[in-house]
N, CA, C and O atoms as a CHARMM CRD file, in Angstrom:
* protein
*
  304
    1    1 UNK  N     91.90900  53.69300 125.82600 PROA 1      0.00000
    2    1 UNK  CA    92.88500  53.55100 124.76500 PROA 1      0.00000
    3    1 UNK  C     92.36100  54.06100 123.43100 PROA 1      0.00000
    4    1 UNK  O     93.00700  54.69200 122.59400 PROA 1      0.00000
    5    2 UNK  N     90.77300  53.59300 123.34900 PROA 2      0.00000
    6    2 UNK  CA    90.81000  54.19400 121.90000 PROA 2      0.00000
    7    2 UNK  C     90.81000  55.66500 121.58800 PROA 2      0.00000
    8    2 UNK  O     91.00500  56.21200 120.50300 PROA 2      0.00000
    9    3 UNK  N     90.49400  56.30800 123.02600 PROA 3      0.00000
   10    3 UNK  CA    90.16500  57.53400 123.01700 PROA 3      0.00000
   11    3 UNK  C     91.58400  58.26600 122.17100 PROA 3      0.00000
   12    3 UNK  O     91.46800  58.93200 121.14200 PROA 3      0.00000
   13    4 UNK  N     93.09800  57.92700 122.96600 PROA 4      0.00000
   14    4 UNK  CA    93.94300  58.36800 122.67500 PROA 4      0.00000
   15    4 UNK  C     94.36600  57.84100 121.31600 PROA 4      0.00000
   16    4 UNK  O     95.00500  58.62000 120.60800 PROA 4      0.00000
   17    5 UNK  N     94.12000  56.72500 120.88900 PROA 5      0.00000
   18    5 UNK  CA    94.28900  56.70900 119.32800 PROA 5      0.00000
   19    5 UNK  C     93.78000  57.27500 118.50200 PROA 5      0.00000
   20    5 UNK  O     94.33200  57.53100 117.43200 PROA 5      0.00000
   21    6 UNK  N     92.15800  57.73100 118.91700 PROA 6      0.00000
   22    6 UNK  CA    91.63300  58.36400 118.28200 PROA 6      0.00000
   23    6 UNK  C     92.16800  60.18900 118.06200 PROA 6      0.00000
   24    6 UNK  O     92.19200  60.89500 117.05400 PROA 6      0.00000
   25    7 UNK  N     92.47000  60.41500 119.23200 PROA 7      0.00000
   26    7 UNK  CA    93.31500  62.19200 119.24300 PROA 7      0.00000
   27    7 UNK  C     94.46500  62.03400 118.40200 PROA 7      0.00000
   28    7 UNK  O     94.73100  62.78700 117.46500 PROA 7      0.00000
   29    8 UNK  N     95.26400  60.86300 118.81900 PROA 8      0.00000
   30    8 UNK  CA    96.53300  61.11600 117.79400 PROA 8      0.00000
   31    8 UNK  C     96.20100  61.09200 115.88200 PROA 8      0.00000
   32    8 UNK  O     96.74000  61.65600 114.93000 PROA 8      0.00000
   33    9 UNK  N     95.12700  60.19500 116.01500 PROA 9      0.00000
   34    9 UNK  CA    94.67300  60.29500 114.28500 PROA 9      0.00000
   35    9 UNK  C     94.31500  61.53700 114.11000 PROA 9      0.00000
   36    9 UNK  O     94.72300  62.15900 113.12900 PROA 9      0.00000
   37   10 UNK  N     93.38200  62.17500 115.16000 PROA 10     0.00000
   38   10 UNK  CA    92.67000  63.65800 114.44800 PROA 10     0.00000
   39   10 UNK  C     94.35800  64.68300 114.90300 PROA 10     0.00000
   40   10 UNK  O     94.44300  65.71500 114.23700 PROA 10     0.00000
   41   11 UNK  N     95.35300  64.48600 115.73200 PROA 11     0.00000
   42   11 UNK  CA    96.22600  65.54100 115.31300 PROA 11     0.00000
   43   11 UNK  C     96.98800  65.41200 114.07900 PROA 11     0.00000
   44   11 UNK  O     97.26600  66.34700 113.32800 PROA 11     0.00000
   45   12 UNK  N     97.36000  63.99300 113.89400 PROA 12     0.00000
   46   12 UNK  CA    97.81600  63.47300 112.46500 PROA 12     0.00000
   47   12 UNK  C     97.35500  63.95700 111.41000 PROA 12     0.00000
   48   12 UNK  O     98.09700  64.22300 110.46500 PROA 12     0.00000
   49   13 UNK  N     95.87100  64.18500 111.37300 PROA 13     0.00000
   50   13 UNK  CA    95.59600  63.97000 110.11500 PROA 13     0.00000
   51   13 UNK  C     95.19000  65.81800 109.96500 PROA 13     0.00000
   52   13 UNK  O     95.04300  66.35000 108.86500 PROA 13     0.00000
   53   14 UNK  N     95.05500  66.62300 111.37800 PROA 14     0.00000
   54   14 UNK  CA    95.36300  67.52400 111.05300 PROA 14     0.00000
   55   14 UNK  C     96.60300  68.73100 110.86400 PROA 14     0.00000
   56   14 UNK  O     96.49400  69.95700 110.83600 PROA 14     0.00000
   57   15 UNK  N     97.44700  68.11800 110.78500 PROA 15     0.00000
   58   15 UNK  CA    98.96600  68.30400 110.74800 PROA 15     0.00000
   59   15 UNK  C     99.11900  67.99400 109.49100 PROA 15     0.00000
   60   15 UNK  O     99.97900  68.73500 109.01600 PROA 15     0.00000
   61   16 UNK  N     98.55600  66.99900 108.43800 PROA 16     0.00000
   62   16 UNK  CA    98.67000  66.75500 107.63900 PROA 16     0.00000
   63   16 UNK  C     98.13500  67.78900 106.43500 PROA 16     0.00000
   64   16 UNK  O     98.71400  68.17700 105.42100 PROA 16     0.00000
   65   17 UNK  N     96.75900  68.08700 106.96800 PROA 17     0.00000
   66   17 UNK  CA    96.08500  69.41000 106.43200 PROA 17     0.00000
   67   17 UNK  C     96.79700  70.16300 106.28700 PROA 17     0.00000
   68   17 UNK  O     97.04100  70.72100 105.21700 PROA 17     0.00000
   69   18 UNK  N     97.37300  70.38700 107.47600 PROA 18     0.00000
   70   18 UNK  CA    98.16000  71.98600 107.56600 PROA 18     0.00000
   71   18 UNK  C     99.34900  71.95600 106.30800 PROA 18     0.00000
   72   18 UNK  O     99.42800  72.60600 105.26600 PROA 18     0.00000
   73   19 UNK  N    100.10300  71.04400 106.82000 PROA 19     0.00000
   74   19 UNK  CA   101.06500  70.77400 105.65800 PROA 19     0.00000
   75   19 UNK  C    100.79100  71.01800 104.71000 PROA 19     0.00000
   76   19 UNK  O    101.55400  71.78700 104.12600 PROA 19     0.00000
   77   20 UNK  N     99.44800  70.49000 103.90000 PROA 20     0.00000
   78   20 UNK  CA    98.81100  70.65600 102.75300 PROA 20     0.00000
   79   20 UNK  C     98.73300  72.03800 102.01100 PROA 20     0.00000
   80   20 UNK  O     99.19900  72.50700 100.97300 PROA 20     0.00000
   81   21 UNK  N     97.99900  72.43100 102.93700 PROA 21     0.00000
   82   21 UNK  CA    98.06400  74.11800 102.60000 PROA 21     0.00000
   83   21 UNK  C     98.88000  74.94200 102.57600 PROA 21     0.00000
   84   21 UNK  O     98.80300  76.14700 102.33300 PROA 21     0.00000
   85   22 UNK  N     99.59400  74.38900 102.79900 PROA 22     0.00000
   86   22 UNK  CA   101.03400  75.46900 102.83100 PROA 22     0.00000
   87   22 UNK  C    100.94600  75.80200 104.81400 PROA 22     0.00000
   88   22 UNK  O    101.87400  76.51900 105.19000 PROA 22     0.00000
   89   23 UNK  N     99.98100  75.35600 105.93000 PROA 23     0.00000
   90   23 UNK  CA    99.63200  75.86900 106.71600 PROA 23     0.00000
   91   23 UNK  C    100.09200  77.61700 106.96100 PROA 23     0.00000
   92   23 UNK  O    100.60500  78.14300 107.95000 PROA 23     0.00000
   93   24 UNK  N     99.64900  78.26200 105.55200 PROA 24     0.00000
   94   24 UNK  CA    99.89000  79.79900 105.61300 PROA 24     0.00000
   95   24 UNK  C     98.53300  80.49600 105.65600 PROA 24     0.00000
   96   24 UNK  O     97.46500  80.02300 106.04500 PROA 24     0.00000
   97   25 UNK  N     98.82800  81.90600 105.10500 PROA 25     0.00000
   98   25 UNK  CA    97.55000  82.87400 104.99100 PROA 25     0.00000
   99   25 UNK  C     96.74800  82.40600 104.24000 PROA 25     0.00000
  100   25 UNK  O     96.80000  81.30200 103.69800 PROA 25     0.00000
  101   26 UNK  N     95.79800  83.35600 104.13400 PROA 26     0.00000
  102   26 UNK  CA    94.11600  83.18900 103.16800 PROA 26     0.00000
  103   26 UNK  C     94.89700  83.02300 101.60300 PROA 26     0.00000
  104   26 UNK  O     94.47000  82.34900 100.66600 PROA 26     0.00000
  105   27 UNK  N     96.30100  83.93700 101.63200 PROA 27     0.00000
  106   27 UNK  CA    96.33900  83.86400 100.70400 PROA 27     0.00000
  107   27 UNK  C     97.01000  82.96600  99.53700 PROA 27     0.00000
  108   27 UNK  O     96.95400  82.79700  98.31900 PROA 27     0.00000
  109   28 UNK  N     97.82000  82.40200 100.93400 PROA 28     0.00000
  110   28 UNK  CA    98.56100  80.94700 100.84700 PROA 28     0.00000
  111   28 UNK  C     97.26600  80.11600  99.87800 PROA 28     0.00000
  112   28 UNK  O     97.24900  79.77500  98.69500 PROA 28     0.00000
  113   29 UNK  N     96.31000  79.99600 100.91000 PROA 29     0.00000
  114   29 UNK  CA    95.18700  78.96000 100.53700 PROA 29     0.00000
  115   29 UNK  C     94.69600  79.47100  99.34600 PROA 29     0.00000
  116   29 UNK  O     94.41400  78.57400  98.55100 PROA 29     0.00000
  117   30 UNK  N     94.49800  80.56600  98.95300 PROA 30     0.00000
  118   30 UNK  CA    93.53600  80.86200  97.73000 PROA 30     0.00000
  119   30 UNK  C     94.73900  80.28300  96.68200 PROA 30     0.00000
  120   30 UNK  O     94.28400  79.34600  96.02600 PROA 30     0.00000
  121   31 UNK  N     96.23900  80.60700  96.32700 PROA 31     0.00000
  122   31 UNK  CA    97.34500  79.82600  95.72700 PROA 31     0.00000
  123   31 UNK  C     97.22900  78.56200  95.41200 PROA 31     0.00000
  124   31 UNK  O     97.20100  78.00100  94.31700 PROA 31     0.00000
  125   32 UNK  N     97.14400  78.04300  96.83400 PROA 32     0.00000
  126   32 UNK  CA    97.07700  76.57000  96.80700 PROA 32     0.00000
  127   32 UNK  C     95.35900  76.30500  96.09000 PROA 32     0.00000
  128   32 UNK  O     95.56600  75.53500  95.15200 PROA 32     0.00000
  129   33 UNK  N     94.65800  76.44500  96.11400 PROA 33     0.00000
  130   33 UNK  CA    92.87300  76.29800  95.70700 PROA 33     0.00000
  131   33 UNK  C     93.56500  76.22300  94.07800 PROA 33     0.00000
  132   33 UNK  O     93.51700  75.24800  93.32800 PROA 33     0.00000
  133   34 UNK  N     94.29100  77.73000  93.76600 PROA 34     0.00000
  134   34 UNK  CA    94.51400  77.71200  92.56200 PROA 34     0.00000
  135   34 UNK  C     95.29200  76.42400  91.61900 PROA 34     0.00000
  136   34 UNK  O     95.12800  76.07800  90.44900 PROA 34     0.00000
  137   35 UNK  N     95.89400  76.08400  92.34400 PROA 35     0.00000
  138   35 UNK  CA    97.37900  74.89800  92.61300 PROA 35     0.00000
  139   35 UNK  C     96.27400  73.95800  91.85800 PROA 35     0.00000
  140   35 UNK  O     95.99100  74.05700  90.66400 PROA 35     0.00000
  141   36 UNK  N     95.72900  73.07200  92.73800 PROA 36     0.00000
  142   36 UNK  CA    94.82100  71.70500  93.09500 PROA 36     0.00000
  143   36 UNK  C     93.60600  72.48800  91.39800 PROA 36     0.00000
  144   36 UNK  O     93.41600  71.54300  90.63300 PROA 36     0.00000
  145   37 UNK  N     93.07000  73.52100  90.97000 PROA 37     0.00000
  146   37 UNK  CA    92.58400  73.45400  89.79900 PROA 37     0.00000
  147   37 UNK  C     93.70400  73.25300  88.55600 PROA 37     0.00000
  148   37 UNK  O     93.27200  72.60600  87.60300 PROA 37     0.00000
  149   38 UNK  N     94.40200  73.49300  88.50500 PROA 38     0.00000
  150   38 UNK  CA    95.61700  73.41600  87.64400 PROA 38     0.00000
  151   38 UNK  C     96.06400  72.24600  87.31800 PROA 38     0.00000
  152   38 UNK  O     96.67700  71.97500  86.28500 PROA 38     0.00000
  153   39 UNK  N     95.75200  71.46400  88.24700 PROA 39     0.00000
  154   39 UNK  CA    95.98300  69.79500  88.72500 PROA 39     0.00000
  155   39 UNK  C     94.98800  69.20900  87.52200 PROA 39     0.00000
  156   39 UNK  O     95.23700  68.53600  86.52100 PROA 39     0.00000
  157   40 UNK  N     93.88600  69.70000  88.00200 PROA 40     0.00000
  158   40 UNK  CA    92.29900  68.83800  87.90500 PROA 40     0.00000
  159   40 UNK  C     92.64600  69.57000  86.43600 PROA 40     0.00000
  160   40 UNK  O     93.00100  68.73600  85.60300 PROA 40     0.00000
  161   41 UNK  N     92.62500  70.70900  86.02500 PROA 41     0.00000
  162   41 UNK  CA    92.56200  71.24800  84.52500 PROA 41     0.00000
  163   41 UNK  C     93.29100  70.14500  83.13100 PROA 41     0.00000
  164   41 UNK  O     92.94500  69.78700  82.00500 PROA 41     0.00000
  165   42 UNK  N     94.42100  69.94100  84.02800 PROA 42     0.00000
  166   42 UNK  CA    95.52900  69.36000  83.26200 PROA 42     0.00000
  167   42 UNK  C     96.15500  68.44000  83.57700 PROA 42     0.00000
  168   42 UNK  O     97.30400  68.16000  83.23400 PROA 42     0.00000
  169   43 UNK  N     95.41800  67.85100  84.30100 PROA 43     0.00000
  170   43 UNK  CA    95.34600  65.94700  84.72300 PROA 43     0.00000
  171   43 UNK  C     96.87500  66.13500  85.32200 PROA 43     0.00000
  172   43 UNK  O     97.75300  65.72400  84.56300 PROA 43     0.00000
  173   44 UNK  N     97.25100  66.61400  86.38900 PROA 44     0.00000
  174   44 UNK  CA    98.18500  66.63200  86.96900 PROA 44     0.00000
  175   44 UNK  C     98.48200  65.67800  87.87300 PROA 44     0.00000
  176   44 UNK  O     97.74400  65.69500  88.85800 PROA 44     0.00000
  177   45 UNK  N     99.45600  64.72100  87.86200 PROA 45     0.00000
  178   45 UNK  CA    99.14100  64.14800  89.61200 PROA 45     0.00000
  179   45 UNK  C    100.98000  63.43300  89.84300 PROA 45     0.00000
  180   45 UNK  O    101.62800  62.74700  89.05200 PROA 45     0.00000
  181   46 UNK  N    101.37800  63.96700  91.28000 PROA 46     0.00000
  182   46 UNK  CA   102.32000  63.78300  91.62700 PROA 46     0.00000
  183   46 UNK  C    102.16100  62.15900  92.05600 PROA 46     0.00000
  184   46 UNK  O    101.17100  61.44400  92.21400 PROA 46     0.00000
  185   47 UNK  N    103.81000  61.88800  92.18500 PROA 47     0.00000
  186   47 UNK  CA   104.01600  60.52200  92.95000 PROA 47     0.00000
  187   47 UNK  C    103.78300  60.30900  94.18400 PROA 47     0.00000
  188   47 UNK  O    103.15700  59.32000  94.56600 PROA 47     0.00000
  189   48 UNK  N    104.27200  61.24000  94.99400 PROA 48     0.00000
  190   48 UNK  CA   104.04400  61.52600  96.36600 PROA 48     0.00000
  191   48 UNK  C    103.95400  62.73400  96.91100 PROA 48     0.00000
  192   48 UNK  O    104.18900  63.59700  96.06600 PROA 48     0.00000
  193   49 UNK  N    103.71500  63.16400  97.96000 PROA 49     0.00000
  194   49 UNK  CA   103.71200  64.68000  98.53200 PROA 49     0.00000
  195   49 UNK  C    105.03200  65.55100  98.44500 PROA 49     0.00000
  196   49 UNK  O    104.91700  66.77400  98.53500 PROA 49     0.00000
  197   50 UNK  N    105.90400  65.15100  98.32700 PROA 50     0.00000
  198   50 UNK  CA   107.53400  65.58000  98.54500 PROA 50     0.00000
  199   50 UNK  C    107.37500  66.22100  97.11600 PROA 50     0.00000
  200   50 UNK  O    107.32000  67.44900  97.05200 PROA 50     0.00000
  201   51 UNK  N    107.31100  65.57700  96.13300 PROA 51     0.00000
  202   51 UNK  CA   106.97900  66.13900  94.28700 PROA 51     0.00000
  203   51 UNK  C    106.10500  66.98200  94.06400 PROA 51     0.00000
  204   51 UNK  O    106.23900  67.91600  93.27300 PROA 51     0.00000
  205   52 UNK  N    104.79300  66.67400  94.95100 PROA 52     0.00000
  206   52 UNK  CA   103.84200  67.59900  94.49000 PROA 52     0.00000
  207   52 UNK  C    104.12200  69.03600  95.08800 PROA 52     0.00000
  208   52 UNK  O    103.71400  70.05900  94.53800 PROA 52     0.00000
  209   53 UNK  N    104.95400  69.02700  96.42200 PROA 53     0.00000
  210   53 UNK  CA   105.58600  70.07700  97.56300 PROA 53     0.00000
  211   53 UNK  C    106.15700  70.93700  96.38900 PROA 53     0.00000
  212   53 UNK  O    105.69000  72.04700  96.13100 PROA 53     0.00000
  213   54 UNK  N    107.14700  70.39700  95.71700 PROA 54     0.00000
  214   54 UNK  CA   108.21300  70.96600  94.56100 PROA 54     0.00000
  215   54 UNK  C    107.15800  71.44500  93.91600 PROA 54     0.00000
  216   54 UNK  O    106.95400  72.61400  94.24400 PROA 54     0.00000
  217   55 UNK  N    106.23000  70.94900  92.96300 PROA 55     0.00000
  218   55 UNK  CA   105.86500  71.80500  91.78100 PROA 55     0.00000
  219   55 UNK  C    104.89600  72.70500  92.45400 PROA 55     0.00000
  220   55 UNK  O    104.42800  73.47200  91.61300 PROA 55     0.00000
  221   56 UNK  N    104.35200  72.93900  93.78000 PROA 56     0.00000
  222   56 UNK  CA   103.23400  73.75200  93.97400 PROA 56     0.00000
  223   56 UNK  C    104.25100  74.72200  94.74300 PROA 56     0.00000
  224   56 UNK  O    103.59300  75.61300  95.27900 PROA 56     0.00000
  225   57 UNK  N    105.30800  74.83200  94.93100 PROA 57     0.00000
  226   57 UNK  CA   106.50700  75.89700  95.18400 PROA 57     0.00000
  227   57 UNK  C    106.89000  76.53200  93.60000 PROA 57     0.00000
  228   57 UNK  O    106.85600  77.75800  93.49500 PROA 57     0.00000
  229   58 UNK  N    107.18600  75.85600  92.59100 PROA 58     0.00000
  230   58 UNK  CA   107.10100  76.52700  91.46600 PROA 58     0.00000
  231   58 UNK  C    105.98300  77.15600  90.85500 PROA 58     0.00000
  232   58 UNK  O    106.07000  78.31800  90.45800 PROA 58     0.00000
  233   59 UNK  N    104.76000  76.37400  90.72800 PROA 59     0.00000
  234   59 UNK  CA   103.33900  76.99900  90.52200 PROA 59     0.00000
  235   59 UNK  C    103.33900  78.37400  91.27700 PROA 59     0.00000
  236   59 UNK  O    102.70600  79.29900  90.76900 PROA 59     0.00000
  237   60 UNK  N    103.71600  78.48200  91.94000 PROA 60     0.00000
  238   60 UNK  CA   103.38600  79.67600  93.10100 PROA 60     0.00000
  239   60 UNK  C    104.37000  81.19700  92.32600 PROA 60     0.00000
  240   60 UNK  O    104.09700  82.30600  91.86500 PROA 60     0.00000
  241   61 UNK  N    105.71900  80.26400  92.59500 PROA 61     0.00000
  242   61 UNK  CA   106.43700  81.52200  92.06800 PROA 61     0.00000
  243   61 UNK  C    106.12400  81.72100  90.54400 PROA 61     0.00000
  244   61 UNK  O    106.19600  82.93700  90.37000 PROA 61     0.00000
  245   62 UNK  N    105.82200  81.13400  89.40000 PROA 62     0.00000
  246   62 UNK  CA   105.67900  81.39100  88.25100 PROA 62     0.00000
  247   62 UNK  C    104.52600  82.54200  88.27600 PROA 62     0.00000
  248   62 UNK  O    104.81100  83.69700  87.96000 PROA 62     0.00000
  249   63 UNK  N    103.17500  82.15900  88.67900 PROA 63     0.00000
  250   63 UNK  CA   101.77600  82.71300  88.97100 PROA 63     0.00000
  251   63 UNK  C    102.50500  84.15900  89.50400 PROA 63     0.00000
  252   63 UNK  O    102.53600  85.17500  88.81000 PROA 63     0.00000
  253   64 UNK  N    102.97200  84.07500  90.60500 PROA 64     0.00000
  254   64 UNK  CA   103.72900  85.04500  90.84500 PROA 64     0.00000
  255   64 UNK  C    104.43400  86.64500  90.18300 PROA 64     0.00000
  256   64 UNK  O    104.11200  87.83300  90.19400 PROA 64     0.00000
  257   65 UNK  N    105.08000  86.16000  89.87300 PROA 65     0.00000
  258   65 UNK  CA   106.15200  86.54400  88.90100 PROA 65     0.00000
  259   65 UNK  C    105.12400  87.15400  87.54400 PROA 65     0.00000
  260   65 UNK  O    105.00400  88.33100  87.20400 PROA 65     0.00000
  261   66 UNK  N    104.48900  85.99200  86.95800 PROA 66     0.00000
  262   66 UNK  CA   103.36200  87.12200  85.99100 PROA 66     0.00000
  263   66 UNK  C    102.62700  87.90500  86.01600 PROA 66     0.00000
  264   66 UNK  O    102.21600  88.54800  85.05000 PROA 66     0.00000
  265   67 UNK  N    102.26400  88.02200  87.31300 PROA 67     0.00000
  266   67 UNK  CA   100.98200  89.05000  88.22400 PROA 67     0.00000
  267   67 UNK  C    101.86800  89.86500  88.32200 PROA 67     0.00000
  268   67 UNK  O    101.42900  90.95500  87.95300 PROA 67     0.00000
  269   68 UNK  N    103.10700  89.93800  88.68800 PROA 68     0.00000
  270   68 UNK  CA   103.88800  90.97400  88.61100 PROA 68     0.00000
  271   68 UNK  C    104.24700  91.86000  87.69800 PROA 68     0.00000
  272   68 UNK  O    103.98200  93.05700  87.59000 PROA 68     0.00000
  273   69 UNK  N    105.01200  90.98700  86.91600 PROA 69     0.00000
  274   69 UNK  CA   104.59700  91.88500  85.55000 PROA 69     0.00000
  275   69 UNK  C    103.87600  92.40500  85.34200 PROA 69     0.00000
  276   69 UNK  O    103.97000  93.63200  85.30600 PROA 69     0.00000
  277   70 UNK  N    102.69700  91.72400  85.07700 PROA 70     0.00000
  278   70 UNK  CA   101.11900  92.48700  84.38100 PROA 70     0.00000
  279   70 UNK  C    101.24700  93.63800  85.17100 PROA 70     0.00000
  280   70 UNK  O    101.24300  94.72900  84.60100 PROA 70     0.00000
  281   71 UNK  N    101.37100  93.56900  86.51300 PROA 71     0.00000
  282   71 UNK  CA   101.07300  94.56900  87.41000 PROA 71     0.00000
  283   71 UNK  C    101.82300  95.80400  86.85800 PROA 71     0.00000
  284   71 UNK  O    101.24600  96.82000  86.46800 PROA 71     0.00000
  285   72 UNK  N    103.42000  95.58700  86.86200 PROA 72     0.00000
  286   72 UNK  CA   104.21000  97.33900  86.14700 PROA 72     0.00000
  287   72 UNK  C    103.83100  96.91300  84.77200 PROA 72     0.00000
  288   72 UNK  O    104.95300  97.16900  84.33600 PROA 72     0.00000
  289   73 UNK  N    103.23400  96.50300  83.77500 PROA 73     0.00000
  290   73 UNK  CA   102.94100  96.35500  82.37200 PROA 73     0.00000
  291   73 UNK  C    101.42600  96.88200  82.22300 PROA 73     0.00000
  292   73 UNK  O    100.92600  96.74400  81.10600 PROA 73     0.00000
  293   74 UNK  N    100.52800  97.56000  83.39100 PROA 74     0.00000
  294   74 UNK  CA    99.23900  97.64400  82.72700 PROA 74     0.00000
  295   74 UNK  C     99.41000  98.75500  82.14200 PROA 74     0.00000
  296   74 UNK  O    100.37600  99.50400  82.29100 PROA 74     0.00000
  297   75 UNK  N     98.18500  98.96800  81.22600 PROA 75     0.00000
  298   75 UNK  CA    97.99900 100.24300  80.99900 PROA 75     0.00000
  299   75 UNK  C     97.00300 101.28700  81.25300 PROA 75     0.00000
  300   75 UNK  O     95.80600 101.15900  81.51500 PROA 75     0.00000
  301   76 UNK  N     97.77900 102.43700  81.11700 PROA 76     0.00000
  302   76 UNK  CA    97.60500 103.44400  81.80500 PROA 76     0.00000
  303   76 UNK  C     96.13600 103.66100  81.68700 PROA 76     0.00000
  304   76 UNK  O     95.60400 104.60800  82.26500 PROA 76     0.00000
């Protein structure tokens, strides 16, 4: 028995990971790395995961969106 409680915690809790990360690319994760300093920079901290889900979907596209720019704005 404990064996199988014990598998369901380690798929739990790695399902939970995944979630975390966006379970996407390297580049997902390097976003998210960026995300979690942004946090720590500026004393960020959600209520629950569902809130923090929301603003690290906006973090993403904002970051986004300015790299873009910069990108057709460099100069020549």
């Amino acid at each position: 028995m404990a064996s199988k409680s014990t598998s369901l915690v380690l798929i739990l809790l790695f399902g939970l990971w995944a979630l975390e990360t966006n379970g996407g690319t390297i580049k997902d994760a390097s976003m998210y790395k960026r995300f979690k300093e942004y946090m720590v920079k500026y004393g960020k901290m959600y209520k629950d995961p569902v809130e923090k889900n929301i603003r690290y979907k906006i973090f993403k596209e904002t970051v986004e969106s300015v790299e873009t720019l910069q990108e057709k704005h460099k100069p020549l």
